[in-house]
C-alpha positions in Angstrom: -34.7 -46.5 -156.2 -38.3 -46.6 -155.0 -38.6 -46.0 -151.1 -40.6 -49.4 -150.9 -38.1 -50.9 -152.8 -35.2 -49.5 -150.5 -37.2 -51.1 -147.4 -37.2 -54.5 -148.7 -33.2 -54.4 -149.2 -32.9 -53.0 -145.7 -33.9 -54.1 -142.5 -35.5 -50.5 -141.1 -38.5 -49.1 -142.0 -36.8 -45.4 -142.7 -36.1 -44.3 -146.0 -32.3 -44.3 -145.5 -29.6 -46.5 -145.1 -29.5 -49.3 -141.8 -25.8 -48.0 -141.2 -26.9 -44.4 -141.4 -29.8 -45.1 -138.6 -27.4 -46.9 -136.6 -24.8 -43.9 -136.9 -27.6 -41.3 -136.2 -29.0 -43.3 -133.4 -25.4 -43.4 -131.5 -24.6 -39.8 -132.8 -27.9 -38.6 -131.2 -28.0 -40.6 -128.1 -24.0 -39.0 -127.3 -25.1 -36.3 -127.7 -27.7 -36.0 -125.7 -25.8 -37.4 -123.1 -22.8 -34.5 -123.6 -26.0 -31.8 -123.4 -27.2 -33.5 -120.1 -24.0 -33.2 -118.2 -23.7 -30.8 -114.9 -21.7 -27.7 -115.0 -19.1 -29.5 -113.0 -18.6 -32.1 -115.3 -18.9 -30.0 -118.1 -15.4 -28.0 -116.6 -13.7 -31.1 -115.4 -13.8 -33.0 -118.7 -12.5 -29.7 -120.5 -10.3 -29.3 -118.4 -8.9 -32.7 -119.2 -9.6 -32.6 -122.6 -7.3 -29.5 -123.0 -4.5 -31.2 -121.0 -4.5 -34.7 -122.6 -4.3 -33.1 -126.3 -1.3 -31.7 -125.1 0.0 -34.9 -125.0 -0.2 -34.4 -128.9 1.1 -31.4 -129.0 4.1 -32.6 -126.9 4.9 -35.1 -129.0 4.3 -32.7 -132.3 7.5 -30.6 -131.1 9.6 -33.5 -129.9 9.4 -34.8 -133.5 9.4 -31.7 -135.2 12.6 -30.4 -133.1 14.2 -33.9 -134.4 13.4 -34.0 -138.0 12.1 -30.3 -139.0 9.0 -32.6 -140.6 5.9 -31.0 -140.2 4.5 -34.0 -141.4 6.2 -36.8 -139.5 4.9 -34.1 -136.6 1.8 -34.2 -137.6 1.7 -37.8 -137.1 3.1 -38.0 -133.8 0.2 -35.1 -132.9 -2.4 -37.8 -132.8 -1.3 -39.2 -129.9 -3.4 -36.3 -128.5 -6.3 -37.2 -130.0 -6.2 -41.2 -129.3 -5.9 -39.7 -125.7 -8.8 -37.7 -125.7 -11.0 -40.5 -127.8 -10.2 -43.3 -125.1 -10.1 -41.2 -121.7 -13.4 -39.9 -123.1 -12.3 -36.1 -122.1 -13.6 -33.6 -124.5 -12.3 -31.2 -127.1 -14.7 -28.1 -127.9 -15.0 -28.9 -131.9 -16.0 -32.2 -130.7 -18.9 -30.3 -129.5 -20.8 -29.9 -133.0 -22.0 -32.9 -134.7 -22.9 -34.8 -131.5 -24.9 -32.0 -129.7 -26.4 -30.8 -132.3 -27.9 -34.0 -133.3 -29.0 -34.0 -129.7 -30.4 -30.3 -130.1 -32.4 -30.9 -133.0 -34.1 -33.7 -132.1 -35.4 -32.6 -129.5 -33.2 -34.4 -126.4 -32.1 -31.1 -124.9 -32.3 -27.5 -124.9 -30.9 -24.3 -126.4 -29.5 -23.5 -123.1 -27.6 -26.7 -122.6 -25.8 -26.5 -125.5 -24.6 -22.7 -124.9 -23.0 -24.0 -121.4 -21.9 -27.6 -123.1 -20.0 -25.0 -125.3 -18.9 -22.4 -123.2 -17.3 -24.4 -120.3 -15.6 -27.0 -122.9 -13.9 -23.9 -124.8 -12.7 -22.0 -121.6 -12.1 -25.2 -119.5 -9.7 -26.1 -122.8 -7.9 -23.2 -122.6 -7.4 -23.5 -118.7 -6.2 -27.1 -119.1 -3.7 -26.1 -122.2 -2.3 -23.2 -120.4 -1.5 -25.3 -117.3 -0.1 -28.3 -119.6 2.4 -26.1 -121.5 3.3 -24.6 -118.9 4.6 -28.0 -117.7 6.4 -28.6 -121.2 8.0 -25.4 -121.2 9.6 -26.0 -118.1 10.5 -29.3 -119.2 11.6 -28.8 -122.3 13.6 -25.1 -122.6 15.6 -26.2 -125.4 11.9 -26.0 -127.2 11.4 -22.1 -126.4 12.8 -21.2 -129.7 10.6 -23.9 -131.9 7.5 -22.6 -129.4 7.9 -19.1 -130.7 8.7 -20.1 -134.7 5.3 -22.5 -134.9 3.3 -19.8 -132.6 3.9 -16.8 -135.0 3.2 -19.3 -137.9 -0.5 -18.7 -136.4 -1.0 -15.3 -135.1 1.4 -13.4 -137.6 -0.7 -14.3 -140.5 -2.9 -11.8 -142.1 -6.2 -12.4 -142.3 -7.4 -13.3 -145.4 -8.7 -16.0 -148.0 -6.3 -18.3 -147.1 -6.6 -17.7 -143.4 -9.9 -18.4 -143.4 -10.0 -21.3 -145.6 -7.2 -22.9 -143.1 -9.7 -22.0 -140.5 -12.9 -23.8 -141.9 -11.2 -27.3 -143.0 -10.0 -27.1 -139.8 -13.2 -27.4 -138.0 -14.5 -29.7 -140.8 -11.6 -32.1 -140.7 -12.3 -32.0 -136.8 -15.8 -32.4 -137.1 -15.6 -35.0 -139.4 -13.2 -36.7 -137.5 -15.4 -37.1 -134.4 -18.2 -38.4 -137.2 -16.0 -41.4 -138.5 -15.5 -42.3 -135.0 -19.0 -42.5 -134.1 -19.5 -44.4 -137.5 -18.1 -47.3 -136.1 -17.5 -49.2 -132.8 -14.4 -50.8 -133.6 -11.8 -48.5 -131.1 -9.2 -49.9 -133.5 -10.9 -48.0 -136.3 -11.8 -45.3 -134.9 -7.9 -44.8 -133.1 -6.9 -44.7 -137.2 -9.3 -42.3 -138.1 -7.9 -39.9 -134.7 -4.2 -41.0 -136.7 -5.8 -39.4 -139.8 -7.3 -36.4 -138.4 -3.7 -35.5 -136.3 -1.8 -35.6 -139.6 -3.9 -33.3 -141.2 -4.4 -30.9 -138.7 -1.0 -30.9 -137.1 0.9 -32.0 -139.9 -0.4 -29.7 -142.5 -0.4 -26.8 -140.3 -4.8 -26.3 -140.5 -6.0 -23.3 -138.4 -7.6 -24.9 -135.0 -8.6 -22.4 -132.2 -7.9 -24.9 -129.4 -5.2 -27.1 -130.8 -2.7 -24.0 -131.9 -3.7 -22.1 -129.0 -1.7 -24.9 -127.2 1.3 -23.7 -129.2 0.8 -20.1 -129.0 0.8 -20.4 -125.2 4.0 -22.2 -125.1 5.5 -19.4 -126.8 4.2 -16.5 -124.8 5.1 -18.8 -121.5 8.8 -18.9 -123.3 8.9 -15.2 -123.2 8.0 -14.7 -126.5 6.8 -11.5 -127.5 3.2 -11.8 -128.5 0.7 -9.9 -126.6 -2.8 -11.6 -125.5 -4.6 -9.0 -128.1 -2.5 -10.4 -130.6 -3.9 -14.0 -129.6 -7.2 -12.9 -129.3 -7.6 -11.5 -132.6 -5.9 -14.9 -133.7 -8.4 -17.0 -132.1 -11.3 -15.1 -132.8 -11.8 -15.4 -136.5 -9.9 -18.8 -136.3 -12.6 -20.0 -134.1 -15.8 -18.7 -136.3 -14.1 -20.1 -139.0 -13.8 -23.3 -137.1 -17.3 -23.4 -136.0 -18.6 -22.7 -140.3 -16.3 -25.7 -141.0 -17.7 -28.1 -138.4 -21.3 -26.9 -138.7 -22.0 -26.1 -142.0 -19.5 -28.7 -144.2 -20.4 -31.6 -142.1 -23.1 -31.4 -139.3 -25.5 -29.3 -141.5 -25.4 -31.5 -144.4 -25.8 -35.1 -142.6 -29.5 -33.5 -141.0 -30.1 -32.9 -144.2 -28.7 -36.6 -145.1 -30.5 -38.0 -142.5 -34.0 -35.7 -142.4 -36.2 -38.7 -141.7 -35.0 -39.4 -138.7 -34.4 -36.1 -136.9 -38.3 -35.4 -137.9 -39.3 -38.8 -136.0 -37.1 -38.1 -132.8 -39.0 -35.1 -132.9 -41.9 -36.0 -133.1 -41.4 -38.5 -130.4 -39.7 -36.3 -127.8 -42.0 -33.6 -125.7 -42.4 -30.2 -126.7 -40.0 -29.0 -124.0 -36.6 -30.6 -124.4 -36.1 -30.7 -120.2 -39.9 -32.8 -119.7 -39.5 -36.6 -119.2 -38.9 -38.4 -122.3 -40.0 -41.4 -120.7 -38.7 -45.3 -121.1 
């Protein structure tokens, strides 16, 4: 189909898709916001974001303690991420499609991104270590599950498999945070958070954040696995995260959507901090 021809069945003037421009336009404009924030609020919606998706992570072991269903967990799991989505907290592989879009088209800088990222990913971890603490005092009859799904995690070799777990666990994250945006129906977008906590959770994906959650349960239980042993664990798990989310789903809708990133930039000053004006 002809470009002109595409116009005329549309009702933009861009070479793509009207429901693509809307996405990119919403996509863009959140994340610009998220790259604007102050430090403060930067640490204070990690910090929340890492607390209310152990809401999810709760629930996980209730149901797998009932039903030794990793799947039926899995399911329960989302709760975490319908809290997150509606108390508008933040999770840091939230933080790859939406910022990015922001970064490239010019409505922020280099710099914001690096502390958008940084205090999400150690306000998460602050936030997950204080909720599982709770839940490990709450729940001791847990302590042994805690340890079993922990060292499901940071006993595995790294290898092929490892990794692979580790990239479509950033991309189904990634992705997840895309179909939301692709929409503005909150029903819709609570079923794709419903769909992304069964995968992740119930299919036991490699996530840097979300695991972490479990791993700290375990070492709060007195488990016997050292902080180097986590921190070789997260590492590679969070690389991998960061190739899934970037490369397998950011990367390729710029690419999708190259018309408009080249007109945002165009339109925004040279310096991403100047005035963009009205």
């Amino acid at each position: 189909m002809s470009e002109e021809r595409r116009r005329e069945l549309g009702d933009n003037d861009f070479p793509i898709e009207q429901h693509l421009q809307e996405a990119f336009e919403s996509t863009m404009e959140e994340g610009a916001e998220r790259l604007q924030r102050t430090f403060r609020a930067v640490v204070i919606t990690g910090l929340f974001g890492g607390m209310e998706i152990g809401l999810g992570v709760m629930a996980y072991l209730g149901v797998l303690h009932e039903t030794d269903s990793h799947l039926l967990a899995g399911l329960a799991f989302s709760i975490g991420l319908i809290a997150v989505l509606l108390a508008h907290s933040e999770l840091f592989t939230e933080d790859f499609h939406m910022p990015l879009m922001g970064l490239v088209t010019r409505q922020a800088s280099i710099w914001q991104l690096g502390k958008l990222w940084a205090g999400t990913l150690v306000s998460n971890l602050v936030g997950a270590w204080i909720f599982m603490w709770l839940v490990t005092q709450a729940f001791p009859e847990w302590h042994a599950l805690l340890e079993e799904s922990a060292r499901h995690f940071v006993d595995a070799p790294f290898s092929l498999q490892t990794v692979c777990l580790a990239i479509l666990g950033g991309s189904t994250m990634t992705l997840m945070t895309r179909m939301q945006k692709g929409t503005t129906s909150e029903i819709v977008q609570v079923v794709a958070a419903v769909g992304g906590g069964f995968l992740l959770a119930g299919l036991q994906l490699f996530h840097s954040i979300l695991d972490s959650l479990l791993v700290f349960g375990a070492m709060l239980s007195g488990a016997d696995i050292p902080v180097q042993q986590w921190l070789g664990w997260f590492a590679y798990t969070l690389v991998f995260n960061m190739v899934g989310g970037i490369l397998l789903v950011t990367a390729l809708r710029i690419v999708r959507t190259k018309e408009l990133v080249m007109h945002w930039r165009r339109k925004s000053p040279e310096h991403p901090d100047a005035p963009h004006g009205g």
